[in-house]
C-alpha positions in Angstrom: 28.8 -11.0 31.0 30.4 -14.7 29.8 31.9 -15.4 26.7 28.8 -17.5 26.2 26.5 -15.2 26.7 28.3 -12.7 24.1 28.4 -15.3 21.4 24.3 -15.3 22.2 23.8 -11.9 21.8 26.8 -11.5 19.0 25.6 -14.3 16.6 28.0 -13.5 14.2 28.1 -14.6 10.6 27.2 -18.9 11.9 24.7 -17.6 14.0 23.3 -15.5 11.2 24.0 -18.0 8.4 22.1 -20.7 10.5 18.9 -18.8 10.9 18.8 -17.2 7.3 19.7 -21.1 5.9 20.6 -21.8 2.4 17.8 -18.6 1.1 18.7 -15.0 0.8 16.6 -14.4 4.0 14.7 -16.2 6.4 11.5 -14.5 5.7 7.9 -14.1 7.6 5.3 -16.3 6.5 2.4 -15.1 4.0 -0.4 -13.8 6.5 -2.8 -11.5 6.4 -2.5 -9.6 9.6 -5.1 -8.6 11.7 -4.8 -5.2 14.1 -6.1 -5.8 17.0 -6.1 -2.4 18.5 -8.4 0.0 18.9 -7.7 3.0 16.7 -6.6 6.3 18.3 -9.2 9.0 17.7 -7.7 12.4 18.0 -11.2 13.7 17.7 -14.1 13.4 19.9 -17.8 12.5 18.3 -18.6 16.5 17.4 -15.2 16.8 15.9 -16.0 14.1 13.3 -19.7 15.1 13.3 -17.9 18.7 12.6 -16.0 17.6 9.8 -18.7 15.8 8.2 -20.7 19.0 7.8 -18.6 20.7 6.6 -17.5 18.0 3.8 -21.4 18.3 3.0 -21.4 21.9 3.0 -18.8 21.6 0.7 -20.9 19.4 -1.2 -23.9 21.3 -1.3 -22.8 25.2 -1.7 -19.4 25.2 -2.8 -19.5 22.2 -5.6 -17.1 20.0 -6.8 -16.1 20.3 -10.6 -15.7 17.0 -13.2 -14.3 17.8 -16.4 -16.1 14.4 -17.7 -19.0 14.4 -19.8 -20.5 11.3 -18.9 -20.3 11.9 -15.1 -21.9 15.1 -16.0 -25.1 13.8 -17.1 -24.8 11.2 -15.3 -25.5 13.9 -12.3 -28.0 15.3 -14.1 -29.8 12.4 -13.9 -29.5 12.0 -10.1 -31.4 15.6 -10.0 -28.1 16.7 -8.7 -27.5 20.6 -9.5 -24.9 21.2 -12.7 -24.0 24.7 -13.1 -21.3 24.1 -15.7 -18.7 21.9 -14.8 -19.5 21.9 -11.4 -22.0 19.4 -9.1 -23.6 20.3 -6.0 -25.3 17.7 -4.3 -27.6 17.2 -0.6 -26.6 15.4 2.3 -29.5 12.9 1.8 -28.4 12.0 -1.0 -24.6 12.0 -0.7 -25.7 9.5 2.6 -27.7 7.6 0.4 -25.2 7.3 -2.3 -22.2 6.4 0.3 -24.9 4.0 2.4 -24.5 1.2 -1.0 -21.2 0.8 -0.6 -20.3 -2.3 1.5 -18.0 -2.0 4.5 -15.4 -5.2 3.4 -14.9 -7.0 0.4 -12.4 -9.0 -1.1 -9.9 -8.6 -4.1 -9.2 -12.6 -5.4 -6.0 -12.3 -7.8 -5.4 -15.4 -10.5 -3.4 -17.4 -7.2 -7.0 -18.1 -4.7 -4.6 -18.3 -1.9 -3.8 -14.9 -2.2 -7.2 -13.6 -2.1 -7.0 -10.0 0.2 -9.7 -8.9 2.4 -10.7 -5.3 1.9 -12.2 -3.7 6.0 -12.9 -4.5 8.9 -9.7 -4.9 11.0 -7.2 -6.3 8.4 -4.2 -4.1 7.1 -2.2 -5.4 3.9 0.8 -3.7 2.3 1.7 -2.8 -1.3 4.6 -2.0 -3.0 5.9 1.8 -4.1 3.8 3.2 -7.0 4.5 5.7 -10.0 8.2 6.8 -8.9 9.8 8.3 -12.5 13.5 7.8 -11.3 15.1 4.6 -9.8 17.8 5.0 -7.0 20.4 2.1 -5.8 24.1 2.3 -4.0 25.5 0.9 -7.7 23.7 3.0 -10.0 22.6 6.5 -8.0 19.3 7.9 -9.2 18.7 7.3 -12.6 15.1 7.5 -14.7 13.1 4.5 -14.6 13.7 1.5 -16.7 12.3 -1.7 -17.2 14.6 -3.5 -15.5 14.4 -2.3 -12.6 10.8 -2.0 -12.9 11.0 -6.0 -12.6 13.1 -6.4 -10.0 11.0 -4.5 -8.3 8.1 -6.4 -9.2 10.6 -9.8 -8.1 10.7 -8.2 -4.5 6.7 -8.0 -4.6 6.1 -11.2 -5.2 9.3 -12.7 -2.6 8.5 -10.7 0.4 5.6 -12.2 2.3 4.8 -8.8 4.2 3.9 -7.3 0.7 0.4 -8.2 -0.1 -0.5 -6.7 -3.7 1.1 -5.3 -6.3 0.1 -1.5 -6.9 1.0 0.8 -9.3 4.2 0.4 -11.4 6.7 0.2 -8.8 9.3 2.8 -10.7 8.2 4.0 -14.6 10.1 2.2 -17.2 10.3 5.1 -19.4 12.6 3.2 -22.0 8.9 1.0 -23.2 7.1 4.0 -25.1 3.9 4.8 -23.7 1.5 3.7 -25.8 2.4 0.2 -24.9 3.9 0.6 -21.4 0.7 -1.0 -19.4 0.7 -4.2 -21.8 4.6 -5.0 -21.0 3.9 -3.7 -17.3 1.1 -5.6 -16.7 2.3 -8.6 -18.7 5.1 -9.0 -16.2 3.1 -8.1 -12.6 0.7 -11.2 -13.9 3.5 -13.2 -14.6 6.0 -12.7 -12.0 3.9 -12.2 -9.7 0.1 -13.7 -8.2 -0.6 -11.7 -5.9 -3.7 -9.3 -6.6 -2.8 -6.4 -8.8 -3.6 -2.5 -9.9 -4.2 -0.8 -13.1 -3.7 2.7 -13.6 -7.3 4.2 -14.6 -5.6 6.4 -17.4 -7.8 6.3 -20.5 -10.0 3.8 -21.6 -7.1 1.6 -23.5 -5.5 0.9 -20.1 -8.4 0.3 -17.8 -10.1 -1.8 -20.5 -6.7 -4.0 -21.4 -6.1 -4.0 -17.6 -9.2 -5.6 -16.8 -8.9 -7.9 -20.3 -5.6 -9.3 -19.0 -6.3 -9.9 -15.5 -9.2 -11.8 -16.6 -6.8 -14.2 -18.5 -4.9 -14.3 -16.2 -7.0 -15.5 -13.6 -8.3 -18.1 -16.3 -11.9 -16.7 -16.0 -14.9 -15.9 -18.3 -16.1 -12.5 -18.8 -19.2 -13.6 -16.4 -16.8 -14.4 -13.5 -14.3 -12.0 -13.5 -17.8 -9.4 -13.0 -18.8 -11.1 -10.2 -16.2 -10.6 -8.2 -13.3 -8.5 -7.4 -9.9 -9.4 -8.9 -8.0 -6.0 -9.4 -8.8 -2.5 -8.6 -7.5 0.8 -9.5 -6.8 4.2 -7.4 -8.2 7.1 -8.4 -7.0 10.8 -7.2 -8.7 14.3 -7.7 -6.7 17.3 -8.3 -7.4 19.2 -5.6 -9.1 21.5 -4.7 -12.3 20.5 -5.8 -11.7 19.3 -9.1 -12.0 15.1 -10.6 -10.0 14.9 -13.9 -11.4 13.5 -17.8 -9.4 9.9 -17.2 -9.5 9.0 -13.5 -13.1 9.3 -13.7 -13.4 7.3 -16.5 -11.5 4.9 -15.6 -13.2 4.6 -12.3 -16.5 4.4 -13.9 -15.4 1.6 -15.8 -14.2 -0.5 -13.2 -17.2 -0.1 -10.9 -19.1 -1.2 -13.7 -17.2 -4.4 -13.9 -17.7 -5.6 -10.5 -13.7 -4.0 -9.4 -12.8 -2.3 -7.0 -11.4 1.3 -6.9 -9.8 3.4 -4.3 -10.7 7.1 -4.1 -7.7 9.2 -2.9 -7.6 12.7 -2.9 -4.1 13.9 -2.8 -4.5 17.3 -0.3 -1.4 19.4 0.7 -2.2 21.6 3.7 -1.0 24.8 2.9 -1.0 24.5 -0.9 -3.9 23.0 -2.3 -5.8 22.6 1.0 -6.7 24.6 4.1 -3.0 25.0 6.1 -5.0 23.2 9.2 -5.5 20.3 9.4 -8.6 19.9 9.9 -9.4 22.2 6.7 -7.3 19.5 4.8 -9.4 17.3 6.0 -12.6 18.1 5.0 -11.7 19.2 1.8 -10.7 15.9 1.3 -13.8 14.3 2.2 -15.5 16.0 0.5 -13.4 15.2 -2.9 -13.6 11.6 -2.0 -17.1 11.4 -1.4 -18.3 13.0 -4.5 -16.7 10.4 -6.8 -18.2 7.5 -4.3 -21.5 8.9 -4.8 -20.7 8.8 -8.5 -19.9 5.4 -8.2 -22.3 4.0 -6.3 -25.8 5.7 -8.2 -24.1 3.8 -11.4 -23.3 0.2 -9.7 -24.8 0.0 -6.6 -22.8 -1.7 -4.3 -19.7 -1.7 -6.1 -16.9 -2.3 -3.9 -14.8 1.4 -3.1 -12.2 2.3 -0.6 -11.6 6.0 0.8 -8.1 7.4 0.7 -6.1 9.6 2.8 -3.2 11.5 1.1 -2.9 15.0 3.3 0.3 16.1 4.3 1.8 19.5 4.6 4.2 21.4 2.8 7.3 23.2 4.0 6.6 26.8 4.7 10.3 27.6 3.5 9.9 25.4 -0.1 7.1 24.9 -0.7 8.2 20.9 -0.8 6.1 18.0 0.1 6.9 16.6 3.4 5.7 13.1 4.9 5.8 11.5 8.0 5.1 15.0 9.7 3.3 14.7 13.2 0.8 16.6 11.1 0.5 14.1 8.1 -0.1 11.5 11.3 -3.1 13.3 12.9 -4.1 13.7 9.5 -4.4 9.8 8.6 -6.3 9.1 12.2 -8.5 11.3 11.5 -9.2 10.4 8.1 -9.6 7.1 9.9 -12.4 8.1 11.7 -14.1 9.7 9.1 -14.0 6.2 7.2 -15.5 4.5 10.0 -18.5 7.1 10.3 -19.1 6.8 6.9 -18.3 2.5 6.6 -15.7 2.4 4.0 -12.7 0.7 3.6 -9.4 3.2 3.9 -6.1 3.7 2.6 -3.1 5.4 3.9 0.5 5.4 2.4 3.7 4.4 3.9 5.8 7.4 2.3 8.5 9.6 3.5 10.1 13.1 1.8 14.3 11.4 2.5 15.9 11.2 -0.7 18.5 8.1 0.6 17.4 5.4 2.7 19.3 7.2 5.4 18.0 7.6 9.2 15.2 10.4 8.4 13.8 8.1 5.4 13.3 5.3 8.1 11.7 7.6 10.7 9.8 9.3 8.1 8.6 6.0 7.0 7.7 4.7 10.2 5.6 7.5 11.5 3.7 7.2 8.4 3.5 3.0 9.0 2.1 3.8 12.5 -0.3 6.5 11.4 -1.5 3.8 9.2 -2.0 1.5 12.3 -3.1 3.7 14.9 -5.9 5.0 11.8 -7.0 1.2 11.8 -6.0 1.7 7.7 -6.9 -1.3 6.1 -4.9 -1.0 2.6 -1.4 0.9 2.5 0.2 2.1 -0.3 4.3 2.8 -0.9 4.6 0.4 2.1 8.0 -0.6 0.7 10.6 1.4 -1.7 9.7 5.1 -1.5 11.8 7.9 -1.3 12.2 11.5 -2.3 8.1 12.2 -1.6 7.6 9.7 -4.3 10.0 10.7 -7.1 12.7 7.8 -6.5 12.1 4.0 -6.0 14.6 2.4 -4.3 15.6 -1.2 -3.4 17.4 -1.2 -0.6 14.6 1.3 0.7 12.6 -1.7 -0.1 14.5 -4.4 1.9 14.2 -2.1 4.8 11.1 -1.0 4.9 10.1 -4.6 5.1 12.0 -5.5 8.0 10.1 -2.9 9.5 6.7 -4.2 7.9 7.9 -7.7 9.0 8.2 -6.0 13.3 4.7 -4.6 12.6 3.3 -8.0 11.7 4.5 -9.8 14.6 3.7 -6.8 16.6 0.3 -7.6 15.6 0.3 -11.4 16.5 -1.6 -12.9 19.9 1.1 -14.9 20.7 3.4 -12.1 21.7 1.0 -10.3 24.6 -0.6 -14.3 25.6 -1.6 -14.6 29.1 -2.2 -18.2 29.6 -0.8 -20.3 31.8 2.7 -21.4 29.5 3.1 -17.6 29.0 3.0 -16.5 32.9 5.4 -19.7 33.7 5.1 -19.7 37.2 6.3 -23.1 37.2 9.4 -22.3 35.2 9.8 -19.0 37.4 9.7 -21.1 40.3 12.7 -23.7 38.5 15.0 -20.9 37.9 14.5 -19.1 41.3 16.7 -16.3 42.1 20.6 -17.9 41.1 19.8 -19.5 38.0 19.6 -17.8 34.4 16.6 -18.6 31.8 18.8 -19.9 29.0 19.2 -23.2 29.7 15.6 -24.4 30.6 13.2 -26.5 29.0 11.0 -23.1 28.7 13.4 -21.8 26.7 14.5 -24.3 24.7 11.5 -24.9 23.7 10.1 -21.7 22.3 13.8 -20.0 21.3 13.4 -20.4 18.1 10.0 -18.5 17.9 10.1 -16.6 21.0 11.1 -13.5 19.6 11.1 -11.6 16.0 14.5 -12.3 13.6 15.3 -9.6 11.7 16.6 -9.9 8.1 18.6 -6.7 7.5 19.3 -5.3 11.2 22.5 -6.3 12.9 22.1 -6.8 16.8 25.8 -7.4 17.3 27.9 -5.2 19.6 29.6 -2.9 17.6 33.1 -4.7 18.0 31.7 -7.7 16.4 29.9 -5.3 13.9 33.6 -3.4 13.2 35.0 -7.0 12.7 32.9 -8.0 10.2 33.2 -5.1 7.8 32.0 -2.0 9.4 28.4 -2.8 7.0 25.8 0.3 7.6 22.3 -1.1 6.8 21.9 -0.1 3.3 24.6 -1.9 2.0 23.2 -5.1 4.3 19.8 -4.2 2.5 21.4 -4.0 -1.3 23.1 -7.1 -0.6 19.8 -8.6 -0.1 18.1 -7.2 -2.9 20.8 -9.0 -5.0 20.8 -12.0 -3.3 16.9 -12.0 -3.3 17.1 -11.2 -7.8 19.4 -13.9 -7.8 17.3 -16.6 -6.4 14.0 -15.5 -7.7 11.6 -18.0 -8.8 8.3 -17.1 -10.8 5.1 -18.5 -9.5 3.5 -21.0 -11.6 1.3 -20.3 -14.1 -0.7 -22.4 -16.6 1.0 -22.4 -20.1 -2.2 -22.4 -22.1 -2.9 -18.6 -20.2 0.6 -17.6 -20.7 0.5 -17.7 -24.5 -3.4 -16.4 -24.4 -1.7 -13.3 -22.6 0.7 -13.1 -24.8 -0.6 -13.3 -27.4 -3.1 -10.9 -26.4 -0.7 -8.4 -25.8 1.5 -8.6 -28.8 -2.5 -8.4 -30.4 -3.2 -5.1 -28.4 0.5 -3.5 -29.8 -0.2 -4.3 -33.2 -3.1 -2.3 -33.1 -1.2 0.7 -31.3 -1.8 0.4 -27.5 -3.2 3.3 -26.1 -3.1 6.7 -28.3 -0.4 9.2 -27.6 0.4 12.6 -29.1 3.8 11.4 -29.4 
């Protein structure tokens, strides 16, 4: 190989410097990315036909408890059966119920430009949600604090490849609880305008979630119904069972025009059916009985379905993610979505409790069983770790270099077949002696020929040695720093600053939302 050559491939820290310029990194583009390929379907038309039935058999014999008054009577009214706590309900009707609720719609945050299409063949990627303890190379795991709670929320908004900001991305358990959604919520809507979720935990949150959004986005109470602009993510507590708040929460939203994602959070072997298919239905079945819910009180209102089945360990009992089981378990969850025409979300979540190599394999099987599903929202894309105990930065950083491949894995441009892309003429200039480098072929698409990665070294490992021996998660906390550094809020009309403000230092003079502490 020339000397030439190896300074090609080695790029060293010039070549590095001149494609990450004067910024921390030389990011992506915002885009929302399309998938173009077909899903894979483990299961053939009786196996999701299968599974259907038996979520409705579920549904119909079995039951599904609410502790929740309201949804209660609510049932009642449907002519559902109520024994109790617990709601049985016919296929007609749970077809009926699920048949209002449209295939795609879109979430529009306060910035327009960052308005998120829910369906069809789009896939966006949010941020790591509800980790209690925070984990970097300086500090080691430590409980969530508010600090890092908005660096986090810093990455959301700088990384192009993360499209909404879900749940709080670590729990800043030094703000008290009673007031912990106004400061969390004040500072997603600030540093960040990309659209964003609010936890559907009591009426306080959901109702001052919806309140400050709404100022946010400059809107009056009329407009802010008519459309999306947040949603929320609900989870039953399997088996069988949809909580007091969640359901509140949910009902709440739906009335106000918002969207909310039902996820049933199903461990096969511990709180679902150790096959797969058994965790499967089950969660169906959960999922669908809060959509039918949903959709008898606003009709149409704009719901996702969820998949969160995984297995435990036999030997722990632990959680484990990004098992070949947790993949077959999010494409077929992705059929059952498509059967039924609602939106799904998938997670991008891993059981590691570093970002080490298994937290990056673990990771990526769950990324790819979120794009072989055809998943059109995922959550924890970026920053999880420990099965969603630990947030971490650097996790973050690389996880979006591998959200970043995905992307342009998922652009035309890279499999185009026209006649620039088979180069027969440049073929034919080359011949059989020459080398590609140097033509006008080349030199004209080098600099967007191929993806540049942000946090992987492709030097040989000489070059690599030379230059400090750096394993990737010090490369990624670098960046993290270097990305906090430079950060830059987006722009946001004074007059609805201090009307958020304001609202919020209202809301904790009156005591946020009640605690028993």
């Amino acid at each position: 190989m020339s000397s030439e050559i190896r300074r090609k491939r080695a790029g060293g820290r010039a070549g590095h410097a001149e494609r990450a310029g004067v910024k921390a990194i030389d990011q992506m583009e915002w885009r929302i990315p399309v998938n173009p390929d077909r899903p894979i379907e483990p299961m053939g038309p009786e196996g999701v036909l299968a599974i259907h039935k038996g979520a409705m058999r579920i549904l119909s014999e079995i039951g599904i408890r609410f502790f929740n008054d309201e949804a209660l009577a609510i049932f009642k009214q449907t002519g559902c059966r109520v024994e109790g706590d617990t709601v049985r309900m016919d296929e007609d009707f749970v077809m009926e119920m699920v048949g209002r609720a449209p295939s795609e719609f879109t979430i529009t945050p306060r910035n327009p430009a960052r308005a998120l299409p829910m369906g069809g063949k789009h896939i966006l990627f949010g941020n790591v949600s509800s980790p209690p303890n925070y984990w970097d190379l300086e500090r080691g795991k430590v409980s969530g604090f508010m600090e890092g709670f908005r660096d986090f929320i810093k990455l959301t908004q700088y990384f192009n490849c993360i499209h909404f900001a879900g749940g709080y991305p670590v729990e800043p358990i030094d703000v008290h609880p009673s007031i912990r959604h106004l400061d969390c919520l004040y500072e997603k809507l600030t540093l960040t305008d990309k659209v964003c979720h609010a936890y559907a935990l009591g009426k306080e949150r959901v109702e001052d979630g919806m309140e400050m959004v709404r100022i946010a986005g400059g809107l009056s109470e009329e407009a802010f119904r008519a459309r999306p602009h947040m949603y929320t993510n609900i989870n039953s507590v399997s088996p069988l069972k949809h909580d007091f708040p969640m359901i509140d929460g949910a009902l709440r939203l739906a009335r106000n025009g918002q969207a909310v994602v039902v996820t049933p959070f199903t461990l096969a072997g511990a709180m679902a059916p150790v096959t797969m298919s058994g965790a499967v239905t089950l969660s169906i079945a959960e999922a669908l009985a809060a959509i039918v819910l949903l959709q008898y009180v606003a009709p149409g209102a704009p719901v996702g379905i969820g998949t969160f089945t995984s297995n435990v360990d036999m030997k722990s009992g632990a959680p484990a993610f990004g098992t070949p089981e947790y993949m077959r378990a999010t494409q077929m969850t992705g059929q059952m979505a498509r059967f039924y025409k609602l939106p799904l979300r998938s997670s991008g979540v891993c059981a590691a409790n570093v970002p080490d190599g298994q937290a990056m394999w673990e990771t990526c099987n769950s990324l790819w069983a979120a794009m072989q599903s055809g998943t059109n929202m995922v959550y924890h894309a970026a920053g999880w770790l420990e099965g969603g105990l630990i947030a971490s930065p650097e996790k973050f950083v690389m996880d979006c270099e591998v959200l970043q491949m995905m992307q342009r894995y998922m652009e035309p441009e890279v499999w185009g077949t026209g006649p620039d892309d088979i180069a027969i003429d440049t073929i034919a200039e080359v011949g059989s002696e020459g080398h590609y480098f140097g033509c006008q072929h080349t030199q004209d698409r080098y600099t967007t020929a191929f993806y540049q990665p942000i946090a992987s070294d492709w030097r040989n490992y000489e070059a690599w040695q030379l230059d400090g021996s750096v394993w990737t998660a010090e490369r990624a906390h670098r960046i993290f720093k270097a990305i906090i550094a430079e950060f830059e809020a987006p722009p946001m009309d004074e007059g609805i600053r201090d009307e958020l403000k304001a609202f919020v230092e209202r809301r904790k003079a009156e005591g946020g939302a009640p605690t028993d502490f």
